[in-house]
DORONU-566715 format. One record per residue (C-alpha): residue number from 1; z, x, y. Coordinates in nm, 3 decimals, padded with zeros to 5 digits. Example, Ala and Ser with C-alpha at 12.3 -4.5 7.8 and 13.67 -1.06 7.14 Angstrom:
<site resi="1" Z="00.780" X="01.230" Y="-00.450"/>
<site resi="2" Z="00.714" X="01.367" Y="-00.106"/>
REM end
This chain:
<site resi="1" Z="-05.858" X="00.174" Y="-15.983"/>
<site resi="2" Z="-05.526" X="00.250" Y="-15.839"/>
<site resi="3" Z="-05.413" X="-00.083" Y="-15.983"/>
<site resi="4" Z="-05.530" X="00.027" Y="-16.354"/>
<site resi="5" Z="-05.317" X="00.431" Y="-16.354"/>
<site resi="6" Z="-04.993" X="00.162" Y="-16.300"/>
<site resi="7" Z="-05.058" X="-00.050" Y="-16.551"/>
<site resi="8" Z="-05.123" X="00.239" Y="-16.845"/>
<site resi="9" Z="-04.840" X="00.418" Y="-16.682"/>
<site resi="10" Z="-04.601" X="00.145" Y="-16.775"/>
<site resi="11" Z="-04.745" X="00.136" Y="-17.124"/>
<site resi="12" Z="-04.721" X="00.472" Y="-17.211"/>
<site resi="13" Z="-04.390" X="00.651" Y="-17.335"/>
<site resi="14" Z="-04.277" X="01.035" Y="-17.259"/>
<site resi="15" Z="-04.427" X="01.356" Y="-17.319"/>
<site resi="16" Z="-04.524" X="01.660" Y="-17.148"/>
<site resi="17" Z="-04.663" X="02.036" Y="-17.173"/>
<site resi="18" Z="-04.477" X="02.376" Y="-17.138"/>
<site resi="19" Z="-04.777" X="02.651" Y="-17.183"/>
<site resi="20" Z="-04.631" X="02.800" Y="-17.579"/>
<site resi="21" Z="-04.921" X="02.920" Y="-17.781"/>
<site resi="22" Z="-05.064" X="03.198" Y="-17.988"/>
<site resi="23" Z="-05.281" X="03.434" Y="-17.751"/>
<site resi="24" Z="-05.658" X="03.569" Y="-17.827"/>
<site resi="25" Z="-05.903" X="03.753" Y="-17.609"/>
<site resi="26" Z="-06.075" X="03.491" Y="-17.395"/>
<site resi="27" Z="-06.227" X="03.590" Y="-17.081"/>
<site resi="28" Z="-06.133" X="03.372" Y="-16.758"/>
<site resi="29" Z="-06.305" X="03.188" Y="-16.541"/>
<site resi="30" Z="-06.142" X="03.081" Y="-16.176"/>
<site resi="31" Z="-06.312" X="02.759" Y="-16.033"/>
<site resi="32" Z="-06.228" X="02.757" Y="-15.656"/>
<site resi="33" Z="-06.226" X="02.386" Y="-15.678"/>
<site resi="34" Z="-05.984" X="02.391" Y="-15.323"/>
<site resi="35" Z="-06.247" X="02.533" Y="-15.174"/>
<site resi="36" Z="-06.468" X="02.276" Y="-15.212"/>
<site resi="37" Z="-06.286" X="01.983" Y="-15.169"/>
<site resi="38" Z="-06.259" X="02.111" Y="-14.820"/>
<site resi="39" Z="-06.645" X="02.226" Y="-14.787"/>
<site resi="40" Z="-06.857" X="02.029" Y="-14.475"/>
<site resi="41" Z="-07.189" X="02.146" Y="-14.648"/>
<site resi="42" Z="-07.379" X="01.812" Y="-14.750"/>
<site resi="43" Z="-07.718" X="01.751" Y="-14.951"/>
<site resi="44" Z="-07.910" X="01.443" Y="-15.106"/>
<site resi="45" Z="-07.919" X="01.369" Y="-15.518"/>
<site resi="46" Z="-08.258" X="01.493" Y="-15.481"/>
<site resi="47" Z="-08.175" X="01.860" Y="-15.339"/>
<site resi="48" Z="-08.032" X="01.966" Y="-15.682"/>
<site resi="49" Z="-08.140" X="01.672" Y="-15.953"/>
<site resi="50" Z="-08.412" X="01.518" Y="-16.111"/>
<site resi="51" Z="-08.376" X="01.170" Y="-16.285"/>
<site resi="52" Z="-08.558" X="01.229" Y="-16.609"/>
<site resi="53" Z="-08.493" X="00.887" Y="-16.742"/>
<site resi="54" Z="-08.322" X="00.527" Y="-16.828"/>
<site resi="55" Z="-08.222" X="00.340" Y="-17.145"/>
<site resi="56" Z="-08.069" X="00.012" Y="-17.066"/>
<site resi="57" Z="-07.877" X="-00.069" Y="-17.398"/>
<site resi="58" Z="-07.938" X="-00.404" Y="-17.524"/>
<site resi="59" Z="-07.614" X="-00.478" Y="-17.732"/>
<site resi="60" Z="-07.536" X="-00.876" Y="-17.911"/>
<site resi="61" Z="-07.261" X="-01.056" Y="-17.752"/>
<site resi="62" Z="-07.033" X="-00.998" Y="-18.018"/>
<site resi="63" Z="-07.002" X="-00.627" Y="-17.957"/>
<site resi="64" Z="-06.973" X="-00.575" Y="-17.603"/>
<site resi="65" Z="-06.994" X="-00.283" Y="-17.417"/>
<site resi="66" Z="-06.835" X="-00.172" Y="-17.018"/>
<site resi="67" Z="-06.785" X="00.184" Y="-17.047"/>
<site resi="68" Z="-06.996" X="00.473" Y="-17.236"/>
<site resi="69" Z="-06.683" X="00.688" Y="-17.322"/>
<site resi="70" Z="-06.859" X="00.905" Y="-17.580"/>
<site resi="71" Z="-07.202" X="00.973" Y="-17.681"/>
<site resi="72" Z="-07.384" X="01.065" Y="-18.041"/>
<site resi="73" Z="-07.743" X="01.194" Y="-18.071"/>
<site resi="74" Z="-07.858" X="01.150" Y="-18.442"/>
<site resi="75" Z="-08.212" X="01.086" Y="-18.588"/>
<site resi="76" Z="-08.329" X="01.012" Y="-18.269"/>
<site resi="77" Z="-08.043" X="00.699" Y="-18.232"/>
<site resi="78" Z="-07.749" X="00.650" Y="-18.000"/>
<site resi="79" Z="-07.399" X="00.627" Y="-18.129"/>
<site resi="80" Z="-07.220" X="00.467" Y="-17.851"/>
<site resi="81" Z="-06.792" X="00.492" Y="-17.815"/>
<site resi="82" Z="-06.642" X="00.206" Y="-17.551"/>
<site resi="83" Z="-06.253" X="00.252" Y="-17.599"/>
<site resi="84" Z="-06.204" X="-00.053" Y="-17.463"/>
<site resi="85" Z="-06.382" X="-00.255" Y="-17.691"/>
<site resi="86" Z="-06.274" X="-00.063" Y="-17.941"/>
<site resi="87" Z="-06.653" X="-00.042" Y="-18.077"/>
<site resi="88" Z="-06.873" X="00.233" Y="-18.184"/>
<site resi="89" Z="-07.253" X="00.119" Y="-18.260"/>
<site resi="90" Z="-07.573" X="00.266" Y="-18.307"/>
<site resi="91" Z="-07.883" X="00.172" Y="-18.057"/>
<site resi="92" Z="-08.259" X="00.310" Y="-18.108"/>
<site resi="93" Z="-08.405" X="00.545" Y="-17.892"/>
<site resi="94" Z="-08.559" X="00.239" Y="-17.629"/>
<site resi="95" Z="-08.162" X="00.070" Y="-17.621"/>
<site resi="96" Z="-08.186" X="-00.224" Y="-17.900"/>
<site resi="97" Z="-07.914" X="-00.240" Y="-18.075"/>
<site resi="98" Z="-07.932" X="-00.120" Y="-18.463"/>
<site resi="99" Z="-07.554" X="-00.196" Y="-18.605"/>
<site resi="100" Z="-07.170" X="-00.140" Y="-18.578"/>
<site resi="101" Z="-06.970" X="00.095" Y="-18.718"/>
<site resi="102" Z="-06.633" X="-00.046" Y="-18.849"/>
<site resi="103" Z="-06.520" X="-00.363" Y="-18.641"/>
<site resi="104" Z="-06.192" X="-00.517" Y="-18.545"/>
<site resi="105" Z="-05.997" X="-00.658" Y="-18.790"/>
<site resi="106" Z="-05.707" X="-00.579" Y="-19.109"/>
<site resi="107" Z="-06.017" X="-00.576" Y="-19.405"/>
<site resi="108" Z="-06.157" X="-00.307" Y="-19.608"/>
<site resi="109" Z="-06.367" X="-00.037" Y="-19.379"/>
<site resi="110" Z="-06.227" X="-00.243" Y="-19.025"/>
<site resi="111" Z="-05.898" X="-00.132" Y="-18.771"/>
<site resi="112" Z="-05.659" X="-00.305" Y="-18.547"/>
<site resi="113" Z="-05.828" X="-00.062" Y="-18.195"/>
<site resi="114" Z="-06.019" X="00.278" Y="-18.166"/>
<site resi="115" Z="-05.865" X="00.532" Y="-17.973"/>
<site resi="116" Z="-06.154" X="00.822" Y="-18.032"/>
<site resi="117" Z="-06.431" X="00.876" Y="-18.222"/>
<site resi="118" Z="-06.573" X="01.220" Y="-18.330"/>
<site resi="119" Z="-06.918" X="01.338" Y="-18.519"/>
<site resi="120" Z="-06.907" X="01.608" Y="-18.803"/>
<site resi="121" Z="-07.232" X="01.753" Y="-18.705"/>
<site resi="122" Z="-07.210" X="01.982" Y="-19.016"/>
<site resi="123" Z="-07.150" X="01.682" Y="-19.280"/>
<site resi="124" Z="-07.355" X="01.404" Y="-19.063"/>
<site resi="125" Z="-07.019" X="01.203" Y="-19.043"/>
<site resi="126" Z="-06.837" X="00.994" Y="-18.796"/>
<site resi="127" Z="-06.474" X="00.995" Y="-18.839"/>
<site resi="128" Z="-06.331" X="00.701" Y="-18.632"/>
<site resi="129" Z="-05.940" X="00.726" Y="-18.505"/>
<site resi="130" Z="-05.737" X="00.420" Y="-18.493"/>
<site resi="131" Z="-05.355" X="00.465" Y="-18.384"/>
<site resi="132" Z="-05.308" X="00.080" Y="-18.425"/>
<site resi="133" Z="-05.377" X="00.127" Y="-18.795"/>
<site resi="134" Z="-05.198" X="00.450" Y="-18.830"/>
<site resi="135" Z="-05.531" X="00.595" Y="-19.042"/>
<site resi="136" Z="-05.859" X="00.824" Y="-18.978"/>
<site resi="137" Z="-06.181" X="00.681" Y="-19.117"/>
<site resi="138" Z="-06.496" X="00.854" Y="-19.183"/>
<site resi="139" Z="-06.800" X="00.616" Y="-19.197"/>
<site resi="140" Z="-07.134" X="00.738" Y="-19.258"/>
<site resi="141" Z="-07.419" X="00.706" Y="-18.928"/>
<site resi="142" Z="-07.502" X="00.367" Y="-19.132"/>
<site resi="143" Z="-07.191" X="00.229" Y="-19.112"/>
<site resi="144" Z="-07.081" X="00.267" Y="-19.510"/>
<site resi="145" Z="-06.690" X="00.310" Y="-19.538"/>
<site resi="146" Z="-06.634" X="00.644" Y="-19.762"/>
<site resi="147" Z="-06.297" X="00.739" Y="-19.696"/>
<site resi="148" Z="-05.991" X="00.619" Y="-19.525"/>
<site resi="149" Z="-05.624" X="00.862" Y="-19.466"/>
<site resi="150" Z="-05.301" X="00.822" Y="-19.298"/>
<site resi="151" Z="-05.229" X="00.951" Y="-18.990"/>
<site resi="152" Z="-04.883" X="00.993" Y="-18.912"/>
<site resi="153" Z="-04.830" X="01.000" Y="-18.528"/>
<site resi="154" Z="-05.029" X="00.896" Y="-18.220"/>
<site resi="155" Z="-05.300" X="01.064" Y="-18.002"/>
<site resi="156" Z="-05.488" X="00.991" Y="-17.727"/>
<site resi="157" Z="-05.830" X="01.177" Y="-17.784"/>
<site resi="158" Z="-05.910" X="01.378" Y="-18.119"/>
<site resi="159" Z="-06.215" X="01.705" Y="-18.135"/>
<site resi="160" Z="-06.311" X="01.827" Y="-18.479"/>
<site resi="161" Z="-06.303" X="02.223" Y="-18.535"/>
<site resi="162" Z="-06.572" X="02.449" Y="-18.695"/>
<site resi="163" Z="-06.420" X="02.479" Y="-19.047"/>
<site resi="164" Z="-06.319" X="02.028" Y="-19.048"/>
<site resi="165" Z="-06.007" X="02.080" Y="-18.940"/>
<site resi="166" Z="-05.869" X="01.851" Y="-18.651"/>
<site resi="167" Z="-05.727" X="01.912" Y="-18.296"/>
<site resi="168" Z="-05.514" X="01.563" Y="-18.135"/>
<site resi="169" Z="-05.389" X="01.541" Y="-17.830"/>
<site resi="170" Z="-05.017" X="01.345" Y="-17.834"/>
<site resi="171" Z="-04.936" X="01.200" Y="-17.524"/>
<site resi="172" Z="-04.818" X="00.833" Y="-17.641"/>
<site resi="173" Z="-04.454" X="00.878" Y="-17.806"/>
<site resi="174" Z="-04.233" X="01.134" Y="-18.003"/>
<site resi="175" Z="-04.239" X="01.138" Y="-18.386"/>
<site resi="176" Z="-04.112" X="01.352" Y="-18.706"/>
<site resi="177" Z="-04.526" X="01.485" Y="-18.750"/>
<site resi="178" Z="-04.597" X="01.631" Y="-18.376"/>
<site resi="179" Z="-04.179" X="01.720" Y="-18.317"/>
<site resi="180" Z="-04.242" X="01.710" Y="-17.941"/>
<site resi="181" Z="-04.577" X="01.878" Y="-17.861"/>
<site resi="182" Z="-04.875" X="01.798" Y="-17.754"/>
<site resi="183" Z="-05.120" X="01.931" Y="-17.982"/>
<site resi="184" Z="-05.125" X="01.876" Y="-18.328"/>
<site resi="185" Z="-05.408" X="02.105" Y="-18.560"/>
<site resi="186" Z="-05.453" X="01.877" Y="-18.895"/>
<site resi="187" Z="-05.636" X="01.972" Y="-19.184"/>
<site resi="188" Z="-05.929" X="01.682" Y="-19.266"/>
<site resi="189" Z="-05.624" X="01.435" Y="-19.471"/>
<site resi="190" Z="-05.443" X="01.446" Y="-19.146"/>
<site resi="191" Z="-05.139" X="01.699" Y="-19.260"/>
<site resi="192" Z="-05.050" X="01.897" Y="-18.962"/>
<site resi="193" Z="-05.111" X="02.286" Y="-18.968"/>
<site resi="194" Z="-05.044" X="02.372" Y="-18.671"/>
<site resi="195" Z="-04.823" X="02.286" Y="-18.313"/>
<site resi="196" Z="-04.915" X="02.339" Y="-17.941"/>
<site resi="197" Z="-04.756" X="02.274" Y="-17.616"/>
<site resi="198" Z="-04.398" X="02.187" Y="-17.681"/>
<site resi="199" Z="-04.243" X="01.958" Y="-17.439"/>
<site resi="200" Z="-03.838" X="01.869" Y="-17.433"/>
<site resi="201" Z="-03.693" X="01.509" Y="-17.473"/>
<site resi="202" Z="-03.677" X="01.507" Y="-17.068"/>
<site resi="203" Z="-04.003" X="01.604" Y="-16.967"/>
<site resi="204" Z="-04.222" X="01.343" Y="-16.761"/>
<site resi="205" Z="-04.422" X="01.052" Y="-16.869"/>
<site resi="206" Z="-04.818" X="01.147" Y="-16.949"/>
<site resi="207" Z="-05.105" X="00.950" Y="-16.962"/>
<site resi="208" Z="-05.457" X="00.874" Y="-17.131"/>
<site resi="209" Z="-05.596" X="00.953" Y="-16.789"/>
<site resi="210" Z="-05.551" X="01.302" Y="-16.823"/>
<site resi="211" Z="-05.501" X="01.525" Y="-17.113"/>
<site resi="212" Z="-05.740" X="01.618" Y="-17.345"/>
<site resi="213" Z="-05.916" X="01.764" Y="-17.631"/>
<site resi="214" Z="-06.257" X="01.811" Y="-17.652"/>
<site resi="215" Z="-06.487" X="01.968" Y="-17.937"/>
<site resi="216" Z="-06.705" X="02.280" Y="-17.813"/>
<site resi="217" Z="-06.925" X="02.571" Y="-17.981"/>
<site resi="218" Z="-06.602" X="02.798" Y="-18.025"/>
<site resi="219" Z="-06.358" X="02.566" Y="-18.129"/>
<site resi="220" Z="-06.230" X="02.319" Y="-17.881"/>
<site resi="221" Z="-06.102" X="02.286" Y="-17.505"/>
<site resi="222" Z="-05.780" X="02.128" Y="-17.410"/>
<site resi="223" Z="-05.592" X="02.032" Y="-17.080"/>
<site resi="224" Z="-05.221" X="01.901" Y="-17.115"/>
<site resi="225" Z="-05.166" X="01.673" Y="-16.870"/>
<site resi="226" Z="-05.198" X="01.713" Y="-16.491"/>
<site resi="227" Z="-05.248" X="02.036" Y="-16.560"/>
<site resi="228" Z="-05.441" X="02.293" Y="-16.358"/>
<site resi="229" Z="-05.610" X="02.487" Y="-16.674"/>
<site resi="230" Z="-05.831" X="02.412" Y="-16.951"/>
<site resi="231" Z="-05.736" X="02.607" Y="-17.253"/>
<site resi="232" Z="-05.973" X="02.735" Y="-17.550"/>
<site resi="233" Z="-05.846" X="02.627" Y="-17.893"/>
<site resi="234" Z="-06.023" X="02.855" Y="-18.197"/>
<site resi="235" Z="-05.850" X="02.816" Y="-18.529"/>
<site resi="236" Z="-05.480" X="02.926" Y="-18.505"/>
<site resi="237" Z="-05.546" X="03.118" Y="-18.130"/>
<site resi="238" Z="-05.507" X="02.983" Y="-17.818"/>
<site resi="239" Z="-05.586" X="03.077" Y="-17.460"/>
<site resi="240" Z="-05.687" X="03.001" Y="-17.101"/>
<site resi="241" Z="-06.062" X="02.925" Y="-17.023"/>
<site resi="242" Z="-06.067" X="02.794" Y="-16.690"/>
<site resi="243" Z="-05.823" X="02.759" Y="-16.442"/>
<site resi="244" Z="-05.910" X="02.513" Y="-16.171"/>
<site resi="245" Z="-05.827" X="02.685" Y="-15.801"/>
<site resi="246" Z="-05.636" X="02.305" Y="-15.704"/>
<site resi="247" Z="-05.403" X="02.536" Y="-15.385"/>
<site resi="248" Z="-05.235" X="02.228" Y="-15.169"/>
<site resi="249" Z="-05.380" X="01.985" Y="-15.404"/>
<site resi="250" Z="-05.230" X="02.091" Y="-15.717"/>
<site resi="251" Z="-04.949" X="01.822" Y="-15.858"/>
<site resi="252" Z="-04.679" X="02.075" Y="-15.948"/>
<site resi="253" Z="-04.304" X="01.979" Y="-16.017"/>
<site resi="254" Z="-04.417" X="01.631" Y="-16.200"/>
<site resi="255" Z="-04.162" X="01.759" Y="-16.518"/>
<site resi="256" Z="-03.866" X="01.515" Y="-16.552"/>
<site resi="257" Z="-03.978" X="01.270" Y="-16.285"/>
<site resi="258" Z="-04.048" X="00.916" Y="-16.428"/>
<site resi="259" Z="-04.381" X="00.726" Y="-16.445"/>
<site resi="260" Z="-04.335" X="00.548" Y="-16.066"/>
<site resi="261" Z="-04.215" X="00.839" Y="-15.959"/>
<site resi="262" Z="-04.549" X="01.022" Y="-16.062"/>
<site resi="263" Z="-04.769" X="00.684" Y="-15.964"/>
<site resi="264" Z="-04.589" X="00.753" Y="-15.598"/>
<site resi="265" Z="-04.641" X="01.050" Y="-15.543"/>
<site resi="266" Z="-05.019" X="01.116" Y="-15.742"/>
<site resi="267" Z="-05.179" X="00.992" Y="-15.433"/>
<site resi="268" Z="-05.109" X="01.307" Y="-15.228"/>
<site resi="269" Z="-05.288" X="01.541" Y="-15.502"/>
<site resi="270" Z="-05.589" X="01.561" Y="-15.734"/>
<site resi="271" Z="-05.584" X="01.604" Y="-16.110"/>
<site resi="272" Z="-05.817" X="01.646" Y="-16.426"/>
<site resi="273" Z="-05.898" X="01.343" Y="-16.598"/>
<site resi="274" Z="-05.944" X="01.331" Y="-16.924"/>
<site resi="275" Z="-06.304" X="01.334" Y="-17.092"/>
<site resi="276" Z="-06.476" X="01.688" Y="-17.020"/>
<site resi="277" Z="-06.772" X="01.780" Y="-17.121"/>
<site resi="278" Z="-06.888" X="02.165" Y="-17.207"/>
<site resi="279" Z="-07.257" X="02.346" Y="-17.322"/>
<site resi="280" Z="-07.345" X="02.725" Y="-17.298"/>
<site resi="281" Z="-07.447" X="02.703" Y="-16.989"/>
<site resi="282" Z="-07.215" X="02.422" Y="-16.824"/>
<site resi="283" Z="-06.883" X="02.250" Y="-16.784"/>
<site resi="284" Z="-06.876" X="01.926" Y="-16.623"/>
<site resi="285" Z="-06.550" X="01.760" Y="-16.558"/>
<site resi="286" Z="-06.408" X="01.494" Y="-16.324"/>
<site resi="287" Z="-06.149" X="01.511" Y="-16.057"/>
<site resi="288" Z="-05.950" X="01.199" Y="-15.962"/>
<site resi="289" Z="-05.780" X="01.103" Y="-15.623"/>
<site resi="290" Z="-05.673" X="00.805" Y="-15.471"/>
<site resi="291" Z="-05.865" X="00.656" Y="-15.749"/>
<site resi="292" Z="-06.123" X="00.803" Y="-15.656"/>
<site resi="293" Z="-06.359" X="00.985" Y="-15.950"/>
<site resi="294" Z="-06.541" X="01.386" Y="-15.796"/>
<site resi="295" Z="-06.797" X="01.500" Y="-16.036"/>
<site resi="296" Z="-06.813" X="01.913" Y="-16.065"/>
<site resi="297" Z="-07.050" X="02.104" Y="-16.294"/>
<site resi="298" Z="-06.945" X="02.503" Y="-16.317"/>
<site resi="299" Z="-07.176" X="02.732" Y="-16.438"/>
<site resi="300" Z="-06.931" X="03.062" Y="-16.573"/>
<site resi="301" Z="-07.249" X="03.286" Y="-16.564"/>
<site resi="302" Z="-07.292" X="03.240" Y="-16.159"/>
<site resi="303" Z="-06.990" X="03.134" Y="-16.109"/>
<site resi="304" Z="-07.171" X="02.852" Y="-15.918"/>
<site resi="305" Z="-06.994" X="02.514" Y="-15.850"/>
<site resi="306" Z="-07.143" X="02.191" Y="-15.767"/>
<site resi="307" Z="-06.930" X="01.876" Y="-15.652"/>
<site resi="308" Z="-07.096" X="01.544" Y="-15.568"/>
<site resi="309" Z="-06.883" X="01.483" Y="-15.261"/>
<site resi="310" Z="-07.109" X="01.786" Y="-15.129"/>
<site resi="311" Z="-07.398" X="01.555" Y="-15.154"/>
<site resi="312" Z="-07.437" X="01.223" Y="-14.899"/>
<site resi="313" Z="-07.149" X="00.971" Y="-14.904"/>
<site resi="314" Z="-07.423" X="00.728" Y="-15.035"/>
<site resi="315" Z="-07.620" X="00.920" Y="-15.275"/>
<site resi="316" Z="-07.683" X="00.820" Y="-15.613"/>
<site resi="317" Z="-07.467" X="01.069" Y="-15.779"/>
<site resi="318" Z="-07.139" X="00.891" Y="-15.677"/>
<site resi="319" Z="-07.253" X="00.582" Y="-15.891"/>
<site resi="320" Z="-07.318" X="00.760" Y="-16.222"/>
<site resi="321" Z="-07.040" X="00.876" Y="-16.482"/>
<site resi="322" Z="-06.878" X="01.172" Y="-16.577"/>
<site resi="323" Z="-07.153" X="01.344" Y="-16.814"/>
<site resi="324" Z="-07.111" X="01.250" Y="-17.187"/>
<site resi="325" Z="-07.352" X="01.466" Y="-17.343"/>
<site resi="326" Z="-07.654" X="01.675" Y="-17.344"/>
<site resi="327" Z="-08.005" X="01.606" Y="-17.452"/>
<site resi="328" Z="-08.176" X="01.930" Y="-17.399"/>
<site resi="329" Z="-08.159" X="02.039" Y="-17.037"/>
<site resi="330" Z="-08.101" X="01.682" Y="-16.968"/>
<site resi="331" Z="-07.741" X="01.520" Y="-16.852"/>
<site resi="332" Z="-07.667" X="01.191" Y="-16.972"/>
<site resi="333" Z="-07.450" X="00.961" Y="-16.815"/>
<site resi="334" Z="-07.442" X="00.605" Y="-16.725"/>
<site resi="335" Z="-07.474" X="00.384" Y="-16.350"/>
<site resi="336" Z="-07.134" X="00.327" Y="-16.287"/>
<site resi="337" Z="-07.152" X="-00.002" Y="-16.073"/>
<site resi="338" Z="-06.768" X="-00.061" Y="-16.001"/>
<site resi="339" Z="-06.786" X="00.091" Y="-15.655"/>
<site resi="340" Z="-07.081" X="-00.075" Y="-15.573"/>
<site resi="341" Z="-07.076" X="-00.400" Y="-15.692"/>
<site resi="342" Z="-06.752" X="-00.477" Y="-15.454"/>
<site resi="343" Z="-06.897" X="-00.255" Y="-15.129"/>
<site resi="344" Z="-07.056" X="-00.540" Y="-14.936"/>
<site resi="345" Z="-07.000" X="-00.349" Y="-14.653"/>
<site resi="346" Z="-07.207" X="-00.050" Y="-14.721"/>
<site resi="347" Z="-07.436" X="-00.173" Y="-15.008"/>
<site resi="348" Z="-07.735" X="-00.170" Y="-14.825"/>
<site resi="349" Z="-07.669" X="00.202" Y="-14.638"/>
<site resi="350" Z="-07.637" X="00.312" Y="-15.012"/>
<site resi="351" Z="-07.939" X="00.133" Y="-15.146"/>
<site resi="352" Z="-08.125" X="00.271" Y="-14.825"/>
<site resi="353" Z="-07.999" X="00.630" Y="-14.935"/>
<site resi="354" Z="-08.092" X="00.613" Y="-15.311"/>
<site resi="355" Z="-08.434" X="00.433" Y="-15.263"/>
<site resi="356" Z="-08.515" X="00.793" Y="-15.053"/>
<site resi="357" Z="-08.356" X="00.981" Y="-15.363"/>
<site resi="358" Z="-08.546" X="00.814" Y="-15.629"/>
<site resi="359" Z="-08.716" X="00.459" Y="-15.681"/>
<site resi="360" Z="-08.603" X="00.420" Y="-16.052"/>
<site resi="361" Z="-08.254" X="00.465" Y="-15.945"/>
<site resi="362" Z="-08.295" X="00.212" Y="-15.682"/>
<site resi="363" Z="-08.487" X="-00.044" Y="-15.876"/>
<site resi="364" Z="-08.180" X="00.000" Y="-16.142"/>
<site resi="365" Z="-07.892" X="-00.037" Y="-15.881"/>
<site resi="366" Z="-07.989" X="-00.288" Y="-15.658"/>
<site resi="367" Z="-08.097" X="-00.522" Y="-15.979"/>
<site resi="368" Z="-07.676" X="-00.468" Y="-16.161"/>
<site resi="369" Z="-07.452" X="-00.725" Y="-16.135"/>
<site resi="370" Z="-07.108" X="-00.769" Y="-16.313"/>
<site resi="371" Z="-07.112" X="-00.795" Y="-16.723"/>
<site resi="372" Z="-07.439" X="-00.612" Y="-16.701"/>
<site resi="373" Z="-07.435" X="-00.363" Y="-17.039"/>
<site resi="374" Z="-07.429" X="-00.006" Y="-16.921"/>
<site resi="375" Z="-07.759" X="00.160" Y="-16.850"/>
<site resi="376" Z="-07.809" X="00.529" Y="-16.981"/>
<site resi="377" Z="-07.896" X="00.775" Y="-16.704"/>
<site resi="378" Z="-08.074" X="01.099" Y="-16.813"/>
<site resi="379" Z="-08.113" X="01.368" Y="-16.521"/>
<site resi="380" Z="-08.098" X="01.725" Y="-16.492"/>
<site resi="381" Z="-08.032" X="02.030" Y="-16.255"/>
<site resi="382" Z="-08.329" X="02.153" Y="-16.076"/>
<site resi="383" Z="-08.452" X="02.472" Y="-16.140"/>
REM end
């Protein structure tokens, strides 16, 4: 994991965040994450979740998948974002595979990579992000072509806003469109409206690890880079959210040091990745160490936090995702059987521990092997 930060860190040129922005009334929340990264208290998966469900998605050779990055629910299908493979298809409700949206290539509706995908839940519209092609496309859920702009800079991840416009986060290279910040606000033809987060021509390498923008009821939430707060975007206001309580574990003074310099020093402090997930009710978000992915769902109205180191070293929370979206009360993520696959060591302590937790789990654990297409995982907070 370790291995992989190095390598995007020495394809990824300079930017960085100074906190500029236009202020509104948002209320705060502090998440005493320090708190619990230090916290002996330990449970089972079982204590506080209930696996609802499973849909192993059944995709054609010629549009593999490794990674659920993003998640669409739409007449009862599956959109499905891997940023890896570039690919964004739909699946039916049981996992078989329906179609592509877009593909690889230089033709008419197709794009040299995918760097995000959003749905326009208002319009029933997926608008598809390529920064290989320079250009934003907006296919309908069948996969019909309708419109194709120029997009004149690079981003990393992309959330659309109530009224259509567009919130990018820059963190790849400087150009004449984002003039060193980076957050762009574009109206739907990509034309940029509005600037966030300036950063000078010294400040410190960032990376698609961490940084984000991600589409919620009020607008959208962003993190710059290694940063210890999650900001709410609305329109032309922005302000802090939620500010995560990091203490000794906070990576401060990372301006103006270059990427090895970070990569050196990263392992002595945790950070927010990138890919965050918010509902009324919840924000779920990852924290990364030593290559190491935490899971922590916050609930603002208790100001109740869980964490899944809290839970047994070989439960079956450590092997699913990040959430990626929401159906009803229900999480979804996806087994994530990196860890596992390579712990010969402890395999069997952790298959011992997740057979107690729940059989389904087990059944789908100890049966993955490498190449295996992801499996969805729906399961929920106890009551």
């Amino acid at each position: 994991m370790a291995t992989k930060y190095l390598l995007l860190a020495g394809i990824i040129t300079l930017t960085s965040c100074n906190n500029s922005y236009k202020e509104q009334d948002q209320k705060l929340h502090t998440i005493e994450v320090a708190k619990k990264l230090t916290s002996t208290d330990t449970s089972s998966f079982n204590n506080k979740f209930e696996f609802v469900r499973s849909i192993a998605l059944k995709s054609p050779k010629e549009f593999p998948f490794v990674e659920v990055n993003k998640l669409y629910l739409h007449n009862g299908n599956f959109y499905v974002f891997d940023k890896k493979y570039s690919n964004l298809s739909a699946f039916d409700s049981t996992g078989n595979y329906l179609h592509s949206i877009g593909k690889i290539g230089e033709g008419e509706g197709e794009y040299l990579d995918l760097s995000d995908v959003v749905f326009d839940q208002k319009r029933k519209l997926f608008l598809l992000f390529s920064n290989g092609s320079h250009a934003l496309y907006t296919f309908a859920p069948e996969g019909r072509l309708l419109k194709r702009v120029k997009i004149p800079f690079y981003a990393s991840s992309m959330a659309i806003l109530p009224g259509g416009d567009l919130a990018f986060y820059v963190n790849y290279n400087t150009s004449e469109a984002n003039a060193m910040h980076n957050v762009l606000i574009t109206d739907p033809s990509g034309s940029v409206k509005e600037k966030y987060f300036p950063y000078s021509n010294k400040s410190t390498p960032s990376f698609d690890i961490t940084g984000y923008v991600a589409e919620n009821t009020a607008g959208a939430l962003v993190s710059p880079a290694f940063s210890d707060t999650i900001f709410q975007l609305s329109g032309a206001s922005i302000a802090p959210k939620y500010v995560l309580n990091l203490d000794k574990f906070q990576f401060k003074e990372f301006e103006n040091k270059d990427a090895m310099a970070i990569m050196q020093e990263l392992g002595n402090h945790y950070f927010l990745k990138s890919g965050y997930l918010e509902t009324d009710d919840w924000l779920a978000f990852t924290l990364v160490h030593r290559g190491r992915e935490s899971k922590f769902f916050y609930q603002p109205t208790t100001n109740n936090t869980l964490y899944d180191a809290q839970f047994n070293p070989y439960s079956a929370i450590h092997y699913l995702k990040q959430p990626i979206a929401f159906e009803g009360e229900a999480f979804i993520s996806h087994l994530f059987t990196d860890y596992f696959l390579y712990m010969e060591k402890d395999r069997q302590k952790i298959l011992d521990q997740v057979q107690k937790e729940d059989k389904t789990l087990y059944n789908l654990l100890s049966a993955c092997k490498e190449g295996d297409n992801p499996v969805l995982i729906f399961y929920s907070l106890k009551k």
